[in-house]
Each structure stands twice: as structure tokens, then as C-alpha cells.
Steps between C-alpha positions, in 0.01 A plus 500: 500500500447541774474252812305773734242537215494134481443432856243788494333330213476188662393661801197645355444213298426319834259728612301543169443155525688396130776375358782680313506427128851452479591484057741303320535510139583221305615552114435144334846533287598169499331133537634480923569628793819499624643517872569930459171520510432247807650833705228725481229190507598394782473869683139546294423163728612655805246708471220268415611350828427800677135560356546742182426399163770427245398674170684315223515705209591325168629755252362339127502843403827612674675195341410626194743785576743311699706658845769700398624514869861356520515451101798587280267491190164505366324188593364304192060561468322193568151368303252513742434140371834420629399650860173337511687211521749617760231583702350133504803370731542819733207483735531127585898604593482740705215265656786361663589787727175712541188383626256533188156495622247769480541607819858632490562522119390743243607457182483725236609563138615881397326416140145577706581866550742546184294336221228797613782769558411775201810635296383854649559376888837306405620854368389658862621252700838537320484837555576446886780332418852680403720357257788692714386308790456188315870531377681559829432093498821360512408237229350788296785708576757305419360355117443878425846591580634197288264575250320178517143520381196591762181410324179719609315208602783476712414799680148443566550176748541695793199694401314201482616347799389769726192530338441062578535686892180761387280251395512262789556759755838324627602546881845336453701374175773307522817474260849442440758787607506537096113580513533812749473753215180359372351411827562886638325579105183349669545676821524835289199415234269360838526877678409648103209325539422587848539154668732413768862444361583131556782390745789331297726235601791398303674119514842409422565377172660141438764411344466307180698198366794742362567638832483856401151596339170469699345188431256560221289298238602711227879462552478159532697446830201400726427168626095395506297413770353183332818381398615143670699539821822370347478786254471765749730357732783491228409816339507708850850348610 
């Protein structure tokens, strides 16, 4: 959304002389990676290929919440203990795909601008935010209407994922198809705060193991990216 604004992006990237920060988020939810997420990687090293700078953005806050997008149910709350040590595996993964050196990779943890967040500026930044907007989200939607339970902290993730696109002044973020309500969220919250909305492109989402959900850590039906060829092999056919 869209490709003209892309291309005009790009186009006056070129001339400024600098790269596009192009953002994706990373929730450390479970100890691996799994292939799902090897989509969206391997567009974010696309880019680096072309010159911009891959801004990885590793949600130990945003875990803490946990995506609702595509969920049935509330996810359970991790210890950040627990994602501490998520996060020790992550960044030599995705090593794998993107190049990781200084010149085209940024990384940053959403902790740095939440831990100093004030209770008074989470209350206004919710406040651009409508929870009739927030539940025309199908997965929202849908659990309301079967009267499955939608914690509040449940309604704050897209809040705080837009806001990850404020504080490093994203060009481009990148997601799943499932991530386009959260990704136009940042889009909406960037122009509220008088930068220029970020260009979002959206990925198809895999398939996991059961042949009918997306492949996800939480649900169990993804296959790792450090597991041994045999594994993957047998697990994919």
C-alpha cells in the first residue's frame, strides 16, 4: 500500500542519497524460527540487496502481549525471563537469510521506547485508536461474536506496533497478509505524528504442518529452521 508510493519512495530515496529503513518486527514467542517466517526475510533481504537498511525490530515488549492477528483465543502471557531466552537463538537464525552487519542491519528492541513510555502517553496514544475499528478485525470479530474472551492487552498490540514504526521513522514494514490491519495502524499513528506514513507490503502466509492454519510457533504446526534436513524434509512432504 501502495506500489506508486513505493516506487516514489525509492525514487527519492536515490536522490537523497540514503537508504530506506525498511521494519520488520519480530515477537520472540517461542525458542525458533520457523520457515513462515523465512517469507518475509527473505523479501527484507531483497532489499538489503538493493542498498536500504533492514531494521529488525524484536518485540520483548510486544511478546509480552502476544499477536492476536489470526488467533481464535487469547494467547497465554509470557515471563519476560522466558523471552530473554527466546531472544538468545533469534538473531543468529535469521543470520541465515539476512545479511547482519552494521551496514545493512539495524536492530532494535521495542523495550527502549516502551520501558520510558509514561502511563499518561499510553492513554493518548490509545486514544487514536478505535475499539470499533479495532473490532472490524476478523479475528476480533469473530471471538466477540462467539463470545470468546478479548483481553485489553489484547487490544493494545496494534497500538504498539505502529508506534515500533514512530520511533524508528520506518519507510517500509513488511508482514504477513494477517499483519495488514496492524501494519495500516502504523501508517495511521505515523501521519498523527506528522511523519510520512510508511509504505506496507504484505507476504503470503504458509501453510503449517496441519495443512489448514498458517504455520505458527504458537500452534505448534511449524517446522524450524535449525532443525536437521531429514526433519524438514519429512515434515514438509
Amino acid at each position: 500500500t501502495t506500489e506508486p508510493d513505493l516506487l516514489e519512495r525509492m525514487k527519492t530515496a536515490e536522490k537523497d542519497g540514503r537508504p530506506l529503513r525498511v521494519k520488520l518486527g519480530l515477537d520472540p514467542t517461542a525458542a525458533d524460527v520457523h520457515l513462515g517466517f523465512t517469507v518475509v526475510l527473505r523479501k527484507l533481504r531483497q532489499f538489503q540487496d538493493l542498498g536500504h537498511m533492514a531494521v529488525l525490530i524484536i518485540g520483548d515488549y510486544t511478546a509480552l502481549v502476544g499477536d492476536p492477528s489470526g488467533k481464535s483465543k487469547t494467547r497465554p502471557q509470557l515471563d519476560y525471563e522466558t523471552i530473554q531466552q527466546n531472544l538468545q537463538t533469534y538473531l543468529d537464525q535469521v543470520g541465515g537469510i539476512i545479511l547482519t552487519d552494521k551496514a545493512h542491519l539495524e536492530i532494535r528492541y521495542n523495550g527502549e521506547w516502551f520501558k520510558k513510555l509514561p502511563f499518561s502517553e499510553v492513554i493518548e496514544l490509545a486514544g487514536k485508536i478505535t475499539v470499533a475499528r479495532v473490532l472490524e478485525r476478523d479475528d476480533f470479530s469473530k471471538r466477540f461474536a462467539a463470545h470468546q474472551p478479548i483481553g485489553l492487552h489484547e487490544l493494545l498490540y496494534p497500538m504498539m506496533q505502529a508506534y515500533d514504526s514512530v520511533s524508528i521513522n520506518a519507510d517500509v514494514e513488511l508482514g504477513g497478509t494477517d499483519q495488514t490491519f496492524n501494519l495500516m495502524a502504523g501508517r495511521d499513528l505515523m501521519r498523527e505524528f506528522g511523519r510520512l506514513a510508511q509504505i506496507t507490503i504484505t507476504m503470503p502466509l504458509l501453510v503449517g504442518l496441519d495443512g489448514v492454519d498458517k504455520m505458527s510457533k504458537s500452534l505448534g504446526n511449524a517446522i524450524g529452521v535449525t532443525e536437521d534436513p531429514r526433519s524438514m524434509f519429512g515434515k514438509t512432504m
